[in-house]
N, CA, C and O atoms as CSV, one atom per row, in Angstrom:
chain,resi,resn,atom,element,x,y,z
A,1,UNK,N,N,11.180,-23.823,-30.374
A,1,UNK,CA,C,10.827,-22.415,-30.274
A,1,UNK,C,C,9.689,-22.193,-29.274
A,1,UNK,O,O,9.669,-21.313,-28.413
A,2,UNK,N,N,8.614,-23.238,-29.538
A,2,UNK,CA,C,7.219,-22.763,-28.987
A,2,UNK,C,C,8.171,-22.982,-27.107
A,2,UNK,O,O,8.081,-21.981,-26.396
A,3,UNK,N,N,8.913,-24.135,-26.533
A,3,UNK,CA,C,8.892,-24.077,-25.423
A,3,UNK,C,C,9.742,-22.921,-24.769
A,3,UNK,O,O,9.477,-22.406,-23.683
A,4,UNK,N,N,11.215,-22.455,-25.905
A,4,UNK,CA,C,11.357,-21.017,-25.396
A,4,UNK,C,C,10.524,-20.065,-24.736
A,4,UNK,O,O,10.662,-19.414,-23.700
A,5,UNK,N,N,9.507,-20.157,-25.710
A,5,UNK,CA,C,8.622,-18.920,-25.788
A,5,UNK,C,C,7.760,-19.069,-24.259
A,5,UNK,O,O,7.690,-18.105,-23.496
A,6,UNK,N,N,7.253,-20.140,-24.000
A,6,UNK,CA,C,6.703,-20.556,-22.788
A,6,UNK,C,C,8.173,-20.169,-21.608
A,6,UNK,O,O,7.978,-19.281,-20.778
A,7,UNK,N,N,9.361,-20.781,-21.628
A,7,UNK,CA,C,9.834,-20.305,-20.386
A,7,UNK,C,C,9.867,-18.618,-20.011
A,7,UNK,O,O,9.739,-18.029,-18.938
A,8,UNK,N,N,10.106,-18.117,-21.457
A,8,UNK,CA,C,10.167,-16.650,-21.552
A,8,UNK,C,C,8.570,-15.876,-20.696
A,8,UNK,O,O,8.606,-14.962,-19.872
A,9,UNK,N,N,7.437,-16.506,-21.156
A,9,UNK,CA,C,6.162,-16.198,-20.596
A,9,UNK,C,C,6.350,-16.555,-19.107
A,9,UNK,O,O,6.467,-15.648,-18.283
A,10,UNK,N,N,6.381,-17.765,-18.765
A,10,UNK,CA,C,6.251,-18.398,-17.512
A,10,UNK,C,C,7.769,-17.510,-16.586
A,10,UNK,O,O,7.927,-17.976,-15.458
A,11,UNK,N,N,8.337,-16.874,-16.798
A,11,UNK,CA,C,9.437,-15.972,-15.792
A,11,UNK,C,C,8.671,-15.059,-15.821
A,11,UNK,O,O,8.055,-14.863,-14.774
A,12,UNK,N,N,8.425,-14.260,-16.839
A,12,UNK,CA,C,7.569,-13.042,-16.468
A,12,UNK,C,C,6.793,-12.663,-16.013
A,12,UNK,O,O,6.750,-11.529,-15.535
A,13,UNK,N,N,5.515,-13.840,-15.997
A,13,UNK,CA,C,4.507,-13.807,-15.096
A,13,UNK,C,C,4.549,-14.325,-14.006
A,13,UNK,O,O,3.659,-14.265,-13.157
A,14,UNK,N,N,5.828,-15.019,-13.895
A,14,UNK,CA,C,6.204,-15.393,-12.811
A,14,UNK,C,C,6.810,-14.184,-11.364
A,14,UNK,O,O,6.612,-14.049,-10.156
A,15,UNK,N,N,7.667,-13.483,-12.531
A,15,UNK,CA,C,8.054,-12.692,-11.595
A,15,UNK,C,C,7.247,-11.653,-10.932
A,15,UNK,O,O,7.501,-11.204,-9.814
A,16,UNK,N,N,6.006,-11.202,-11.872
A,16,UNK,CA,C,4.978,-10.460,-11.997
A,16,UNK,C,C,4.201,-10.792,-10.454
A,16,UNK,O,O,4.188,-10.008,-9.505
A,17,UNK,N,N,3.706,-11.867,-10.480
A,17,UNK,CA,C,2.838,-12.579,-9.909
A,17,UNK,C,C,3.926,-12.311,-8.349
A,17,UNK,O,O,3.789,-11.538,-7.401
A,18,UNK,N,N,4.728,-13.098,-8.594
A,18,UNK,CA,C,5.600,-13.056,-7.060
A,18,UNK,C,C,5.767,-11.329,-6.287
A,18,UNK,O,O,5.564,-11.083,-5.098
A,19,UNK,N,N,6.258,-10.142,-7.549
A,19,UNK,CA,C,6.217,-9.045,-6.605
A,19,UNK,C,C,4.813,-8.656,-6.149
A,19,UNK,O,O,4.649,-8.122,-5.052
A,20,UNK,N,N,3.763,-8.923,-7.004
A,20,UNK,CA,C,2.554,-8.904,-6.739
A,20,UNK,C,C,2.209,-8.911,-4.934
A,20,UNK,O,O,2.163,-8.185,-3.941
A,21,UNK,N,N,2.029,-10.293,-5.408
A,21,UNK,CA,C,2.140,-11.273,-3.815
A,21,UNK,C,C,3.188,-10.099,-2.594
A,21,UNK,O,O,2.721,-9.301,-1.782
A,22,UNK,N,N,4.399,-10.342,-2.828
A,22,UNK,CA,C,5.036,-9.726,-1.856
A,22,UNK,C,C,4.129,-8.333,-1.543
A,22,UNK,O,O,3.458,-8.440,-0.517
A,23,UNK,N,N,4.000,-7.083,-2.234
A,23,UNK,CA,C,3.787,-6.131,-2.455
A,23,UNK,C,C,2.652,-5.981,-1.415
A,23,UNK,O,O,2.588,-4.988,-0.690
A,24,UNK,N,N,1.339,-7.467,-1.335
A,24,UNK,CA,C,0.305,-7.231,-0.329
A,24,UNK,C,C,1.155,-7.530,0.971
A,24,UNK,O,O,0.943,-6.892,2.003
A,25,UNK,N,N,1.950,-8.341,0.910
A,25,UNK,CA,C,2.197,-8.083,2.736
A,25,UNK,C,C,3.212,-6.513,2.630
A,25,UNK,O,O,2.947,-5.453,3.197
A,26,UNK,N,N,3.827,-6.664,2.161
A,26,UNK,CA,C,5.247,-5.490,2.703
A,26,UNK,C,C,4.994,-4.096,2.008
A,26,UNK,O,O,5.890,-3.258,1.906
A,27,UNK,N,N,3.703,-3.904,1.533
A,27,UNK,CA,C,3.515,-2.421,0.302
A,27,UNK,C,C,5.075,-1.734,0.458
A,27,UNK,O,O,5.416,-0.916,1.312
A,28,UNK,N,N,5.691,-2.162,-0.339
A,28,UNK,CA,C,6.910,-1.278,-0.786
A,28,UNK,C,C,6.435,-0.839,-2.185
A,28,UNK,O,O,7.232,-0.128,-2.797
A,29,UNK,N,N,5.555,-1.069,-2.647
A,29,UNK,CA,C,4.678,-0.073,-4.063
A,29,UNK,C,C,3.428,0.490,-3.667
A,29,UNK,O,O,2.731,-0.099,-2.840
A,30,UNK,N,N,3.050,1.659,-4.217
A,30,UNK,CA,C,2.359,2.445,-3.888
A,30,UNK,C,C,1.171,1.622,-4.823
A,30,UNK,O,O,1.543,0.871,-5.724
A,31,UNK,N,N,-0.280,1.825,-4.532
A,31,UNK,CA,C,-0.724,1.199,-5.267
A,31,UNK,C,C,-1.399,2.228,-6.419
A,31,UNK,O,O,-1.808,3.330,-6.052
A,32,UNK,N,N,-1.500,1.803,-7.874
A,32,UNK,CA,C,-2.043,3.230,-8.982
A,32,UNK,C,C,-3.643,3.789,-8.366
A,32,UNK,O,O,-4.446,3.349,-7.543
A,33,UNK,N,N,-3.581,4.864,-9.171
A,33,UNK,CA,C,-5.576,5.538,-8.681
A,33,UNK,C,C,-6.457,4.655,-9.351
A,33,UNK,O,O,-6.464,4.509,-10.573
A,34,UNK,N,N,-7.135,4.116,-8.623
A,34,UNK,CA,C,-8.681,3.430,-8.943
A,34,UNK,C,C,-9.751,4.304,-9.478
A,34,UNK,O,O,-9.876,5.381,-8.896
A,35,UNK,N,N,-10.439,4.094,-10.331
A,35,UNK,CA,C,-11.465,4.272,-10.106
A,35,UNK,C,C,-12.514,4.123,-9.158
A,35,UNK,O,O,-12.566,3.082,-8.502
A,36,UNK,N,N,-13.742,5.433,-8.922
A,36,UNK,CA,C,-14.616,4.639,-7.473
A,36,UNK,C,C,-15.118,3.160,-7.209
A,36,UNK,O,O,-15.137,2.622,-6.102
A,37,UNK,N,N,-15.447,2.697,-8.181
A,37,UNK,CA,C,-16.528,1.117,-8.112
A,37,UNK,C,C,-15.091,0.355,-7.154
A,37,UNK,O,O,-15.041,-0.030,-5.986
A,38,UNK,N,N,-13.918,0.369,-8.384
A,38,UNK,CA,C,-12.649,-0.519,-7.751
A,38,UNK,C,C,-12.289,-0.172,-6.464
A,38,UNK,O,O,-12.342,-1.085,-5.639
A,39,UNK,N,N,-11.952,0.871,-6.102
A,39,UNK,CA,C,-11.448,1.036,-4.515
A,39,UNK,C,C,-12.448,0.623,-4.398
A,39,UNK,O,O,-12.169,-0.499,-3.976
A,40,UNK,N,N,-14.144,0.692,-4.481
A,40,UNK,CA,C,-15.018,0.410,-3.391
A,40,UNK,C,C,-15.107,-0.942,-3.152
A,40,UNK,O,O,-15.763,-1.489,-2.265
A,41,UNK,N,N,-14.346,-1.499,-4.066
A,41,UNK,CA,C,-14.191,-3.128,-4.107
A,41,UNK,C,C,-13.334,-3.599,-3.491
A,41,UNK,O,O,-13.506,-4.402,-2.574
A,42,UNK,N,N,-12.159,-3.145,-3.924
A,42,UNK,CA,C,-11.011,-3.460,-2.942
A,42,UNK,C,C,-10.893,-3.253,-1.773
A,42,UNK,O,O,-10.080,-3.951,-1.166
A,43,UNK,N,N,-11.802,-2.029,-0.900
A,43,UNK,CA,C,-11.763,-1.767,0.320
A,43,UNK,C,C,-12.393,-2.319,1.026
A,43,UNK,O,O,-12.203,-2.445,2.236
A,44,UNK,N,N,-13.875,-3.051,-0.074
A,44,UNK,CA,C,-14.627,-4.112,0.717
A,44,UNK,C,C,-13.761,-4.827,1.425
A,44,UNK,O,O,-13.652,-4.797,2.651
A,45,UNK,N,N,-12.682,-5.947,0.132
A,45,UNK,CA,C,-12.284,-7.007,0.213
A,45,UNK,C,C,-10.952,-6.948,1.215
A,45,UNK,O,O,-10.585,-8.068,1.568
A,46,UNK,N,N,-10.211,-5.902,1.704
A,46,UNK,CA,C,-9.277,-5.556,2.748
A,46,UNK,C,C,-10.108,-6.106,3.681
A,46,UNK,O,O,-10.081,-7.236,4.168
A,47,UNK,N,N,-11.115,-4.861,3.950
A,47,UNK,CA,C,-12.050,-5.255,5.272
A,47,UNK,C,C,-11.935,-6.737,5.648
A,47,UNK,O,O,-11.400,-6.894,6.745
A,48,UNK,N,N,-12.256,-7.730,5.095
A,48,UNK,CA,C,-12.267,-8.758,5.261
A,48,UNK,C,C,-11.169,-9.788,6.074
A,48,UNK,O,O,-11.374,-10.783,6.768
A,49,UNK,N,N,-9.974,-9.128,5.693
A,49,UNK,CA,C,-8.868,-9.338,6.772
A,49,UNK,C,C,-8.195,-10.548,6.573
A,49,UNK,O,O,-7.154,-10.880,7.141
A,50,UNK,N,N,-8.995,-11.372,5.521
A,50,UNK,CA,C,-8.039,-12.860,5.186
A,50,UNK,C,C,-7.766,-12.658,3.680
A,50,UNK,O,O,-6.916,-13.271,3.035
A,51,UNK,N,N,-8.441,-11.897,3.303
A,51,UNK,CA,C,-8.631,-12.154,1.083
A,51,UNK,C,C,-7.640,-12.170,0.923
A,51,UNK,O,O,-7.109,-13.203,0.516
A,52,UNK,N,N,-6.578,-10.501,1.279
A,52,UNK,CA,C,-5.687,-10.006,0.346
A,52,UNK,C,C,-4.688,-11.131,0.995
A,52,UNK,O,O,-4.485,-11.972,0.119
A,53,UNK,N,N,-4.011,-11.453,2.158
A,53,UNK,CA,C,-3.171,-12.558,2.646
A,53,UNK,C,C,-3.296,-13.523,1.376
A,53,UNK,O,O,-2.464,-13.605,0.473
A,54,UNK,N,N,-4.418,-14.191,1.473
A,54,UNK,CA,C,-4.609,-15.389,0.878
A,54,UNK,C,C,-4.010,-15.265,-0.707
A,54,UNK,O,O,-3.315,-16.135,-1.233
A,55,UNK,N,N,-4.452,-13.926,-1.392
A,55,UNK,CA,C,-4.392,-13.974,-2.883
A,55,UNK,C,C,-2.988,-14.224,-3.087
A,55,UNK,O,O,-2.325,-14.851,-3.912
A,56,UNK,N,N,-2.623,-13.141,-1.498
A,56,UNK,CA,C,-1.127,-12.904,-1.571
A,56,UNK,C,C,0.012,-14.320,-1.753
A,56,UNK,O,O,1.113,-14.486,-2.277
A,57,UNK,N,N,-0.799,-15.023,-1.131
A,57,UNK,CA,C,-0.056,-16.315,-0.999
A,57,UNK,C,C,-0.014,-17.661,-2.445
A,57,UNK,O,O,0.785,-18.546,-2.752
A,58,UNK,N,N,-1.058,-17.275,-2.890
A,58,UNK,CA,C,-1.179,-18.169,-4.052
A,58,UNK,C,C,-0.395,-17.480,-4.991
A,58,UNK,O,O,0.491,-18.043,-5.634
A,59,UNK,N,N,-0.699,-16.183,-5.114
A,59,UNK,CA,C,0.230,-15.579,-6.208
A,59,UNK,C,C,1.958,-15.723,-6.173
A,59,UNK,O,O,2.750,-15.888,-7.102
A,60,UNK,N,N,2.110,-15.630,-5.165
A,60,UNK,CA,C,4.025,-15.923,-4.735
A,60,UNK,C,C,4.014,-17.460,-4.861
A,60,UNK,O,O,4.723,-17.958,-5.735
A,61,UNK,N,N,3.180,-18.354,-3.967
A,61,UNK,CA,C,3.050,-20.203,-4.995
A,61,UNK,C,C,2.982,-20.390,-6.077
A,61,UNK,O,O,3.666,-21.260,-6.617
A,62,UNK,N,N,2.135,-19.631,-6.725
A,62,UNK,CA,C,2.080,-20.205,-8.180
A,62,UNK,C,C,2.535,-19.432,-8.791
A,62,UNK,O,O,2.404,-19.682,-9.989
A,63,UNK,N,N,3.312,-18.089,-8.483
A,63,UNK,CA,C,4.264,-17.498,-9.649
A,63,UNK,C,C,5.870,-18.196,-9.000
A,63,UNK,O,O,6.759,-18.230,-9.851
A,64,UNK,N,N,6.184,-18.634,-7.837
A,64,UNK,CA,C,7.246,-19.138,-7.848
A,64,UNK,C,C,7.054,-20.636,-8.354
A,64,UNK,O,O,8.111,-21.197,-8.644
A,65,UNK,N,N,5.942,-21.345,-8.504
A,65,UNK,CA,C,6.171,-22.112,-9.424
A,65,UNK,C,C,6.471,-22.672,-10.791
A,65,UNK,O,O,7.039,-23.676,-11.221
A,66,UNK,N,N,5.727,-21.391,-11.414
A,66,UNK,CA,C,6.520,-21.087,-12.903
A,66,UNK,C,C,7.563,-20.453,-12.852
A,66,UNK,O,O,8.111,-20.782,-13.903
A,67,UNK,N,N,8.321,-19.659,-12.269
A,67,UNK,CA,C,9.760,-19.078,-12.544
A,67,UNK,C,C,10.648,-20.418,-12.230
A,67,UNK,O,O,11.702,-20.671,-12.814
A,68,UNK,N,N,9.958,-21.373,-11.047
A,68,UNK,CA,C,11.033,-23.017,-11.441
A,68,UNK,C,C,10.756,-23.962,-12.126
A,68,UNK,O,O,11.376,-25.026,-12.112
A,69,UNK,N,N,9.946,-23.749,-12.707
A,69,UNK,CA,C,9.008,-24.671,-13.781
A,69,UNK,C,C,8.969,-26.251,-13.228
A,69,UNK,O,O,9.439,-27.296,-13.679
A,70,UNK,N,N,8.196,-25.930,-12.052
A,70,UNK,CA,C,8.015,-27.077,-11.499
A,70,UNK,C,C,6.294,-27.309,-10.950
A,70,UNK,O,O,5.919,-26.813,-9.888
A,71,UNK,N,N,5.523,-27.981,-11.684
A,71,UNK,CA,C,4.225,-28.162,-11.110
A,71,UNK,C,C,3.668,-27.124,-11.983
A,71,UNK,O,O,3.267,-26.076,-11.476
A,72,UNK,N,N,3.595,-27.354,-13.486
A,72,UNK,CA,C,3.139,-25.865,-14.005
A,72,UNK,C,C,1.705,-26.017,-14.231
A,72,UNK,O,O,0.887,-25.098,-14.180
A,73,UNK,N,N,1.427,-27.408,-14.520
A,73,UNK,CA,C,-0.346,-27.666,-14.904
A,73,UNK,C,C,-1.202,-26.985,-12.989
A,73,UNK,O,O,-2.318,-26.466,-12.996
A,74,UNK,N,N,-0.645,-27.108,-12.060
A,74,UNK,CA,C,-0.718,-27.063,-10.985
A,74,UNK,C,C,-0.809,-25.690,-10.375
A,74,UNK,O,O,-1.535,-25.414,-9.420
A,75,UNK,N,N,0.321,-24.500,-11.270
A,75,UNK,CA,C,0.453,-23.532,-10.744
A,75,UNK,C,C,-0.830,-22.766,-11.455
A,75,UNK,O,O,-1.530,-22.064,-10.726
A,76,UNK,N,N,-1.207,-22.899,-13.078
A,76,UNK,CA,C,-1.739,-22.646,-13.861
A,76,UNK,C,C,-3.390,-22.673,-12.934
A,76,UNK,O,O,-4.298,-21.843,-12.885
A,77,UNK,N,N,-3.236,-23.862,-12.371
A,77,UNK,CA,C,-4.772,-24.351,-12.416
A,77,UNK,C,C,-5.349,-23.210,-10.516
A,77,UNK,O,O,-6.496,-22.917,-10.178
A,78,UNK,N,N,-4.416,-22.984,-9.982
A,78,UNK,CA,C,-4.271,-21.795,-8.287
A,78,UNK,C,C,-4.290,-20.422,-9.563
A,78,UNK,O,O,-4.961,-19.416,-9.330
A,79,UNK,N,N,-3.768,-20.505,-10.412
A,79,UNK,CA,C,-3.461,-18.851,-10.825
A,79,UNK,C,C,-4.300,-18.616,-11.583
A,79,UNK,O,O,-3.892,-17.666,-12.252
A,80,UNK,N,N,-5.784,-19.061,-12.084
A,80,UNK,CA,C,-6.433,-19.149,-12.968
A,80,UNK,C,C,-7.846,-18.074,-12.387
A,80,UNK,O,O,-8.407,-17.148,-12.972
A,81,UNK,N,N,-8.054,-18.584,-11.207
A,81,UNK,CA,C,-9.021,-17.478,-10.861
A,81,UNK,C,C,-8.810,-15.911,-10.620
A,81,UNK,O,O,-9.566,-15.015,-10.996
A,82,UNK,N,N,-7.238,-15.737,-9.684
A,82,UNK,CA,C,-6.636,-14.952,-9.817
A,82,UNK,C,C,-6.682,-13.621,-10.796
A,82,UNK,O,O,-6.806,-12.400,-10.695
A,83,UNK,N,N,-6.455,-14.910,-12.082
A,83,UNK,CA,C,-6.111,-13.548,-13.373
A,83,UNK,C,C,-7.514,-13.718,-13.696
A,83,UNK,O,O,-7.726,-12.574,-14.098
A,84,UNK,N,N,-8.614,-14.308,-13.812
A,84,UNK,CA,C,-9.624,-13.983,-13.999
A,84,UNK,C,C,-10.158,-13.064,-13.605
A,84,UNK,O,O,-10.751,-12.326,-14.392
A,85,UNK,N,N,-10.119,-12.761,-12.017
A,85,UNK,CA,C,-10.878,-11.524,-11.559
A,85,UNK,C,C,-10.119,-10.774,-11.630
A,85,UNK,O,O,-10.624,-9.920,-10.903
A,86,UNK,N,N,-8.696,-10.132,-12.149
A,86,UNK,CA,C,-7.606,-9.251,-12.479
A,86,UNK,C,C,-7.827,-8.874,-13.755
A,86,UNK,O,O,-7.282,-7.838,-14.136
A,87,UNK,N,N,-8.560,-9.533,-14.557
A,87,UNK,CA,C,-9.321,-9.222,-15.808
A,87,UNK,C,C,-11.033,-8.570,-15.939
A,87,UNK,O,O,-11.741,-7.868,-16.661
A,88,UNK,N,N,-11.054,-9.270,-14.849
A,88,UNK,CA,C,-12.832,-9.041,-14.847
A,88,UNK,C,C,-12.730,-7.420,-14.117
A,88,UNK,O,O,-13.356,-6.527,-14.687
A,89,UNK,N,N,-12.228,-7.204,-13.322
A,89,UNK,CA,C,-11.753,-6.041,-12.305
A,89,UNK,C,C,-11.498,-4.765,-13.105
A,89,UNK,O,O,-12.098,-3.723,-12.841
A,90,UNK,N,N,-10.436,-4.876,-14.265
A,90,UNK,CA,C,-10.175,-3.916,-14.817
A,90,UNK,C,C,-11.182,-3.691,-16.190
A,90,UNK,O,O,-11.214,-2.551,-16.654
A,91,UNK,N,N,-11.793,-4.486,-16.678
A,91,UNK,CA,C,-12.800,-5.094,-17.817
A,91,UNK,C,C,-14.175,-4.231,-17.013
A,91,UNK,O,O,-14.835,-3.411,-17.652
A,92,UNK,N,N,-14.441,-4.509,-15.731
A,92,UNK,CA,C,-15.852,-3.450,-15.421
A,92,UNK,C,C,-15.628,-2.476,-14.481
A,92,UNK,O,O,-16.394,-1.514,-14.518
A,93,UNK,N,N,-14.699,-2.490,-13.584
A,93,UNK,CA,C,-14.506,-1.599,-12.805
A,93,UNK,C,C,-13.529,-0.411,-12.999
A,93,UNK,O,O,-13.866,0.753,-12.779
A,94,UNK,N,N,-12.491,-0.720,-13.358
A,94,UNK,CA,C,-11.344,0.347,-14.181
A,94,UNK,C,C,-10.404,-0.227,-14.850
A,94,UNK,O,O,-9.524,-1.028,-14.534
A,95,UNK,N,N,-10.793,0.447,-16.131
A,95,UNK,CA,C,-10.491,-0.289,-17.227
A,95,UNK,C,C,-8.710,-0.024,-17.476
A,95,UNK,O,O,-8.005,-0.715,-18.211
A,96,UNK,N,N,-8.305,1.017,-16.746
A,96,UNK,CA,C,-7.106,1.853,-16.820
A,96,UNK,C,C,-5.926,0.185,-16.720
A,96,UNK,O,O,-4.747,0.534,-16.780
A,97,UNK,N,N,-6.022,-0.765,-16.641
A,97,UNK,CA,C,-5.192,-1.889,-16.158
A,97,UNK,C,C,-5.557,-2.674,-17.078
A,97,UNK,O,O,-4.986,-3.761,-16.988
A,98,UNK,N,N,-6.362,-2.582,-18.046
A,98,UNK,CA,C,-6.953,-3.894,-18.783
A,98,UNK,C,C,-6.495,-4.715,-19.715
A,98,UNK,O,O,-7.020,-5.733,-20.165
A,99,UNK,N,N,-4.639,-3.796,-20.199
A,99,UNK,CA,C,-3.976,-4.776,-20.704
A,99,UNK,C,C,-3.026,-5.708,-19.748
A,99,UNK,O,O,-2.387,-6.678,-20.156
A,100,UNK,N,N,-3.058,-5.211,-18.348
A,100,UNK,CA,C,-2.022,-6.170,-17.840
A,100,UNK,C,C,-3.248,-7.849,-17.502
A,100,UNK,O,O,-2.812,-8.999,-17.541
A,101,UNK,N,N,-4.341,-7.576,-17.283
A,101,UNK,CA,C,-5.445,-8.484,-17.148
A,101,UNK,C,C,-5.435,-9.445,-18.547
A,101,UNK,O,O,-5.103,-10.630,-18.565
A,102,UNK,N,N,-5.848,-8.703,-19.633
A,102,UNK,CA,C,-5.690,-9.337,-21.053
A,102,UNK,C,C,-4.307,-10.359,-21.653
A,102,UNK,O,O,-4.292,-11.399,-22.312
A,103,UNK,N,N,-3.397,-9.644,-21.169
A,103,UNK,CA,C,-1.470,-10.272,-21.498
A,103,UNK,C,C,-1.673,-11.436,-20.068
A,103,UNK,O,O,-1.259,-12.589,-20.191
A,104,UNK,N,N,-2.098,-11.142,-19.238
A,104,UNK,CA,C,-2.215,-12.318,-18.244
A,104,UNK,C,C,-3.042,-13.803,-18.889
A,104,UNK,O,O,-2.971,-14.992,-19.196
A,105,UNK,N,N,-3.709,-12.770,-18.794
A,105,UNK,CA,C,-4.806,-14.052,-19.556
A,105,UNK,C,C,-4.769,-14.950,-20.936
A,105,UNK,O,O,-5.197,-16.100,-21.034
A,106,UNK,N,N,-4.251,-14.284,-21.825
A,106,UNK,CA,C,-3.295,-14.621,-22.610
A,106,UNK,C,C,-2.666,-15.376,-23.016
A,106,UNK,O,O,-2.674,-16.154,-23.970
A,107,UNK,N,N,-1.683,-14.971,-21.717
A,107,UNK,CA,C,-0.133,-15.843,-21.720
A,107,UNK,C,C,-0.731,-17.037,-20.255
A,107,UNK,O,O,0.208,-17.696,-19.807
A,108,UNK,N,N,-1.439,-17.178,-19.899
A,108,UNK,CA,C,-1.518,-18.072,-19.078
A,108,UNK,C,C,-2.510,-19.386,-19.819
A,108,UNK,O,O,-2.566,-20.587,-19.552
A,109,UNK,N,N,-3.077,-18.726,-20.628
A,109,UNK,CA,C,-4.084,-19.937,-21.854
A,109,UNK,C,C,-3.021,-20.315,-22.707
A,109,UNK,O,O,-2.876,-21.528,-22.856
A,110,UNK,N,N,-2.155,-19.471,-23.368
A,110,UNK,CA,C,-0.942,-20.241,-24.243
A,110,UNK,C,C,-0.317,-21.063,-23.634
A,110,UNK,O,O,-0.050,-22.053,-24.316
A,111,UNK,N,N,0.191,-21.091,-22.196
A,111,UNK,CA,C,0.726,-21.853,-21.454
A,111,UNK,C,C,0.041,-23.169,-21.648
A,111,UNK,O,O,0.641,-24.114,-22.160
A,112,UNK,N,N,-1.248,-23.257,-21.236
A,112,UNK,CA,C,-2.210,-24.097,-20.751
A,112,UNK,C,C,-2.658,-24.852,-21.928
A,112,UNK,O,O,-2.958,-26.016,-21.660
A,113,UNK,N,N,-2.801,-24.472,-23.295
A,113,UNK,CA,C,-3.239,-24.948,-24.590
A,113,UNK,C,C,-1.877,-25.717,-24.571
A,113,UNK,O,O,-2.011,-26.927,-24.387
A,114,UNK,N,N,-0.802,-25.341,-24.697
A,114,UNK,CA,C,0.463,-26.167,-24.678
A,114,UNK,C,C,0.658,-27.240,-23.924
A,114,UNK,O,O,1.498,-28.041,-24.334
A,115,UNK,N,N,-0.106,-27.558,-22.551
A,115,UNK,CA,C,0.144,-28.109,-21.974
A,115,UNK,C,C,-1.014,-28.705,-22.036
A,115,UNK,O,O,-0.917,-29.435,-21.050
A,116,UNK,N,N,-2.075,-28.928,-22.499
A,116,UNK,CA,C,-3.633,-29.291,-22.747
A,116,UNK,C,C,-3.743,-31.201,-21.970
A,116,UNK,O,O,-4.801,-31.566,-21.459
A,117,UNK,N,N,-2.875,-31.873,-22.014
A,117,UNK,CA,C,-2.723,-33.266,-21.814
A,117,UNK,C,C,-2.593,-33.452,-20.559
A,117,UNK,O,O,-2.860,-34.473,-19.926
A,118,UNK,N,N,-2.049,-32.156,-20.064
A,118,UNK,CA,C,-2.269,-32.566,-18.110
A,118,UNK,C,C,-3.677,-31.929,-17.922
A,118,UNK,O,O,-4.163,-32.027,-16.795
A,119,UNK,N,N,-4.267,-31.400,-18.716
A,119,UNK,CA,C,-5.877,-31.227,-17.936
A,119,UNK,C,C,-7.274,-32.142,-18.539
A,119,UNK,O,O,-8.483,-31.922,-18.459
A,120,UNK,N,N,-6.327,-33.460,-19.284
A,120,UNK,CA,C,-7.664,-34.151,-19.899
A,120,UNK,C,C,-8.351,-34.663,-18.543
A,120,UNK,O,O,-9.579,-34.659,-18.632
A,121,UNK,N,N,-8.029,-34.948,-17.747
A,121,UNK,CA,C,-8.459,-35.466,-16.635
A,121,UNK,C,C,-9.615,-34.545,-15.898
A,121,UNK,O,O,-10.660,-34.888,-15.344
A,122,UNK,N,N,-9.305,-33.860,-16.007
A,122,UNK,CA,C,-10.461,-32.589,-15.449
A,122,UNK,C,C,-11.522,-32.177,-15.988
A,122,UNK,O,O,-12.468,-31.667,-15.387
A,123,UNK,N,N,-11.429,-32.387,-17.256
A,123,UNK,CA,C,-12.822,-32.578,-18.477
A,123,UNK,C,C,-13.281,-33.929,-18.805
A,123,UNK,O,O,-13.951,-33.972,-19.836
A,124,UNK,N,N,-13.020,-35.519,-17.945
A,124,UNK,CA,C,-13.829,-36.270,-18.549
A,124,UNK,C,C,-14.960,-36.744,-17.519
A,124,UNK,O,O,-15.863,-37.492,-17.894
């Protein structure tokens, strides 16, 4: 049951993660209203001219790595900061998103508690 439940998580955030990704290069989605602090954040981080590329790119790697369930301690460990500041973002800046941040975060620690034996290495 429990690994059902993981492929069922790991497609969704998989797929999540991948239109994500696409969405910064090709905006075929409009993006929702921010609050001021957030646009003023996000417009910083455009400015910058490499961020959004980059996020863009880990997010389509490591969500196409869980939709093939291949390299998941791996995809987990690129997608981890990600949903952190996708949590932290909507948690102080606009809160209007703060369950898709929370269900991320979530479902990416259930993943990761399940899989706890590929990260002893990283804690000794």
């Amino acid at each position: 049951m429990s690994q059902k439940i993981e492929m069922v998580l790991r497609i969704l955030i998989g797929l999540l993660l991948v239109n994500s990704g696409l969405n910064k290069f090709f905006q075929y989605m409009q993006m929702p209203e921010m609050a001021e602090g957030a646009m003023a954040f996000m417009m910083s981080m455009g400015k910058t001219g490499y961020l959004f590329p980059t996020i863009a790119v880990i997010e389509i790697v490591g969500g196409g790595l869980l939709i093939a369930g291949r390299m998941i301690p791996f995809a987990l460990v690129i997608l981890a900061p990600i949903v952190y500041n996708i949590l932290m973002i909507h948690a102080l800046l606009d809160s209007s998103g703060i369950m898709v941040g929370i269900m991320l975060s979530i479902s990416l620690g259930w993943i990761a508690w399940n899989r706890k034996e590929s990260f002893t290495g990283l804690f000794e």
